[in-house]
C-alpha positions in Angstrom: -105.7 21.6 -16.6 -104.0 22.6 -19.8 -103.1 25.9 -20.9 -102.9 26.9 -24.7 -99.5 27.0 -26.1 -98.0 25.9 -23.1 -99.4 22.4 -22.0 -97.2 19.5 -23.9 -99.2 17.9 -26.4 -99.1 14.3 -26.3 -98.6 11.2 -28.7 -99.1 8.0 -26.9 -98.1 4.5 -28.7 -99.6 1.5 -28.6 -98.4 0.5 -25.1 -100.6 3.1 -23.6 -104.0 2.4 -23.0 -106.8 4.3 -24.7 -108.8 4.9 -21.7 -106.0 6.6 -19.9 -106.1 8.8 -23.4 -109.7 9.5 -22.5 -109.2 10.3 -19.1 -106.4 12.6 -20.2 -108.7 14.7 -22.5 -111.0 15.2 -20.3 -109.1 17.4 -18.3 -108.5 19.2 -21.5 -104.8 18.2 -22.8 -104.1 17.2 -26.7 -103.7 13.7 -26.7 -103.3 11.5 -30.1 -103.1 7.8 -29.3 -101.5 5.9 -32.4 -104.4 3.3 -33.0 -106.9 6.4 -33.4 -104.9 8.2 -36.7 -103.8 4.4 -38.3 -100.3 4.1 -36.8 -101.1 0.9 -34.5 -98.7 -1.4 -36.4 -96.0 1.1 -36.8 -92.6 0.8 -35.6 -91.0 2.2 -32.5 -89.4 4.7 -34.8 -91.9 5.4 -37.0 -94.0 6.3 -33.8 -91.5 8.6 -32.9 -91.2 10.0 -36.2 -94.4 11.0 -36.3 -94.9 12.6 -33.1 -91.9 14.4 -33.7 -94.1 15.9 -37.4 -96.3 16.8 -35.3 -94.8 18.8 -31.8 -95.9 16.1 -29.4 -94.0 14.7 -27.0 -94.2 10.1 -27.1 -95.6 8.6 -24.0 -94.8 5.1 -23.6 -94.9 1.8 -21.5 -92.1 0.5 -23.7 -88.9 1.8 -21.8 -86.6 -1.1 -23.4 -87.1 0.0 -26.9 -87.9 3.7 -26.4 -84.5 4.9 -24.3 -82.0 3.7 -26.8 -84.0 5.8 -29.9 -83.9 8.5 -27.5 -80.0 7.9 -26.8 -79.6 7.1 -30.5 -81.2 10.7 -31.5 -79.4 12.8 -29.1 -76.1 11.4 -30.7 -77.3 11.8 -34.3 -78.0 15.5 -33.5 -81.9 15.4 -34.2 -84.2 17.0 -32.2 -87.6 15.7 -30.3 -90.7 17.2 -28.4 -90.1 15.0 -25.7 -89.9 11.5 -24.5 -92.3 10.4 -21.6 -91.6 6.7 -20.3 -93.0 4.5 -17.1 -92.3 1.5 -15.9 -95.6 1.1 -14.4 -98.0 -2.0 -15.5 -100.5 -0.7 -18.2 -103.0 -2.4 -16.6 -102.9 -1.0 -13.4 -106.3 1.4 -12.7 -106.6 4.4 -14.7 -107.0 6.3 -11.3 -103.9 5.4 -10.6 -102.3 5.3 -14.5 -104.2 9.0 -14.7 -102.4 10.7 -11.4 -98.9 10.5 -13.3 -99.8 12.3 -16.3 -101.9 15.3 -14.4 -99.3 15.9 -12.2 -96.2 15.5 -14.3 -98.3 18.1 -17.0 -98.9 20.2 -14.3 -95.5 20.6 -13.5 -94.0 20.6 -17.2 -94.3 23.0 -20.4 -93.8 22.0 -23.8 -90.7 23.4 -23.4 -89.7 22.0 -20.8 -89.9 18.6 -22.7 -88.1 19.4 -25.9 -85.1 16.8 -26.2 -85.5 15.3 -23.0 -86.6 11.9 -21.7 -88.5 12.4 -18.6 -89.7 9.6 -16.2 -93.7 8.9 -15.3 -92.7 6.8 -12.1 -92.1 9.4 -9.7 -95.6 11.6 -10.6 -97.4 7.9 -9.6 -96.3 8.2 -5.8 -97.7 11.9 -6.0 
Protein backbone atom coordinates (compact mmCIF):
# COMPACT_ATOMS: atom_id res chain seq x y z
CA UNK A 1 0.00 0.00 0.00
CA UNK A 2 1.36 3.50 -0.51
CA UNK A 3 2.63 5.82 1.98
CA UNK A 4 2.33 9.71 1.58
CA UNK A 5 5.49 11.38 0.54
CA UNK A 6 7.28 8.29 0.23
CA UNK A 7 5.49 5.92 -2.32
CA UNK A 8 6.91 6.75 -6.05
CA UNK A 9 4.31 8.39 -7.96
CA UNK A 10 3.88 6.96 -11.32
CA UNK A 11 3.55 8.11 -15.06
CA UNK A 12 2.79 5.23 -17.26
CA UNK A 13 2.99 5.74 -21.27
CA UNK A 14 1.10 4.43 -23.70
CA UNK A 15 2.60 0.95 -23.72
CA UNK A 16 1.05 0.22 -20.40
CA UNK A 17 -2.25 -0.82 -20.18
CA UNK A 18 -4.95 1.16 -18.45
CA UNK A 19 -6.32 -1.57 -16.47
CA UNK A 20 -3.09 -2.38 -14.81
CA UNK A 21 -3.40 1.71 -13.94
CA UNK A 22 -6.68 0.82 -12.32
CA UNK A 23 -5.48 -2.00 -10.50
CA UNK A 24 -2.57 0.09 -9.32
CA UNK A 25 -4.82 2.70 -7.76
CA UNK A 26 -6.73 0.73 -6.07
CA UNK A 27 -4.15 -0.23 -3.71
CA UNK A 28 -3.83 3.52 -3.28
CA UNK A 29 -0.59 4.64 -5.38
CA UNK A 30 -0.58 7.91 -7.79
CA UNK A 31 -0.76 6.73 -11.11
CA UNK A 32 -1.23 9.08 -14.33
CA UNK A 33 -1.46 7.08 -17.51
CA UNK A 34 -0.73 9.42 -20.61
CA UNK A 35 -4.02 8.76 -22.63
CA UNK A 36 -6.03 10.06 -19.41
CA UNK A 37 -4.31 13.94 -19.33
CA UNK A 38 -4.12 14.10 -23.52
CA UNK A 39 -0.52 12.89 -23.95
CA UNK A 40 -1.43 9.59 -26.00
CA UNK A 41 0.31 10.66 -29.25
CA UNK A 42 3.28 12.19 -27.61
CA UNK A 43 6.67 11.25 -28.14
CA UNK A 44 8.98 9.03 -26.09
CA UNK A 45 10.53 12.19 -24.90
CA UNK A 46 7.85 14.30 -24.53
CA UNK A 47 6.42 11.51 -22.24
CA UNK A 48 9.39 11.74 -20.25
CA UNK A 49 9.37 15.27 -20.22
CA UNK A 50 6.47 15.52 -18.65
CA UNK A 51 6.67 13.07 -16.00
CA UNK A 52 9.81 14.54 -15.20
CA UNK A 53 7.32 18.31 -14.56
CA UNK A 54 5.60 16.47 -12.57
CA UNK A 55 7.96 14.10 -9.87
CA UNK A 56 6.82 10.76 -11.30
CA UNK A 57 8.84 8.24 -12.20
CA UNK A 58 7.90 6.69 -16.39
CA UNK A 59 6.76 3.04 -16.48
CA UNK A 60 7.06 1.53 -19.69
CA UNK A 61 6.80 -1.60 -21.98
CA UNK A 62 8.92 0.18 -24.45
CA UNK A 63 12.58 -0.89 -23.33
CA UNK A 64 14.13 -0.22 -26.91
CA UNK A 65 13.25 3.39 -27.04
CA UNK A 66 13.16 4.21 -23.33
CA UNK A 67 16.94 2.97 -22.17
CA UNK A 68 18.83 5.05 -24.64
CA UNK A 69 16.70 8.59 -23.35
CA UNK A 70 17.64 7.27 -20.05
CA UNK A 71 21.43 6.84 -21.14
CA UNK A 72 21.18 10.00 -23.25
CA UNK A 73 20.02 12.01 -19.94
CA UNK A 74 22.47 10.73 -17.53
CA UNK A 75 25.24 12.04 -20.05
CA UNK A 76 23.56 15.38 -20.66
CA UNK A 77 23.58 15.90 -16.83
CA UNK A 78 19.62 16.25 -16.40
CA UNK A 79 17.92 14.73 -13.81
CA UNK A 80 14.75 12.15 -13.70
CA UNK A 81 12.20 10.74 -11.01
CA UNK A 82 12.85 7.45 -12.25
CA UNK A 83 12.71 5.13 -15.14
CA UNK A 84 10.62 1.80 -14.61
CA UNK A 85 10.93 -0.66 -17.79
CA UNK A 86 9.70 -4.54 -18.37
CA UNK A 87 10.10 -6.70 -20.92
CA UNK A 88 7.01 -8.55 -20.13
CA UNK A 89 4.04 -8.90 -22.86
CA UNK A 90 1.45 -6.04 -22.05
CA UNK A 91 -1.05 -8.46 -22.61
CA UNK A 92 -0.24 -10.88 -20.23
CA UNK A 93 -3.12 -10.94 -17.10
CA UNK A 94 -3.26 -8.07 -14.95
CA UNK A 95 -2.85 -10.54 -11.99
CA UNK A 96 0.15 -11.21 -13.21
CA UNK A 97 1.12 -7.53 -14.87
CA UNK A 98 -0.21 -6.20 -11.19
CA UNK A 99 2.36 -8.40 -8.91
CA UNK A 100 5.50 -6.45 -10.43
CA UNK A 101 4.41 -3.14 -9.58
CA UNK A 102 3.13 -3.95 -5.79
CA UNK A 103 6.07 -5.59 -5.01
CA UNK A 104 8.71 -3.53 -6.71
CA UNK A 105 6.70 -0.21 -4.85
CA UNK A 106 6.83 -1.99 -1.87
CA UNK A 107 10.28 -2.30 -1.87
CA UNK A 108 11.24 1.25 -3.48
CA UNK A 109 10.78 5.04 -2.27
CA UNK A 110 10.64 7.87 -4.38
CA UNK A 111 13.95 8.34 -3.62
CA UNK A 112 15.05 5.46 -4.17
CA UNK A 113 14.09 6.00 -7.95
CA UNK A 114 15.46 9.38 -8.63
CA UNK A 115 17.91 9.00 -11.74
CA UNK A 116 17.81 5.42 -11.93
CA UNK A 117 16.40 2.92 -14.49
CA UNK A 118 15.09 0.12 -12.52
CA UNK A 119 13.82 -3.33 -14.04
CA UNK A 120 9.95 -4.76 -13.59
CA UNK A 121 11.10 -8.34 -14.61
CA UNK A 122 12.52 -9.63 -11.54
CA UNK A 123 9.20 -8.25 -9.18
CA UNK A 124 7.10 -10.67 -11.85
CA UNK A 125 8.74 -14.04 -10.44
CA UNK A 126 7.94 -12.59 -6.86
Amino acid sequence: MAIAGLSARLYFDHHVPHRLAREVRRHRFDVVVAAEIGMDRASDPQHFARAVVEGRALVTFDVKDYLPLAARWAEEDRHHSGLIVSKAEATLSVGVLLRGPLAFLDRMSADDLIDQVRWLDASLDE
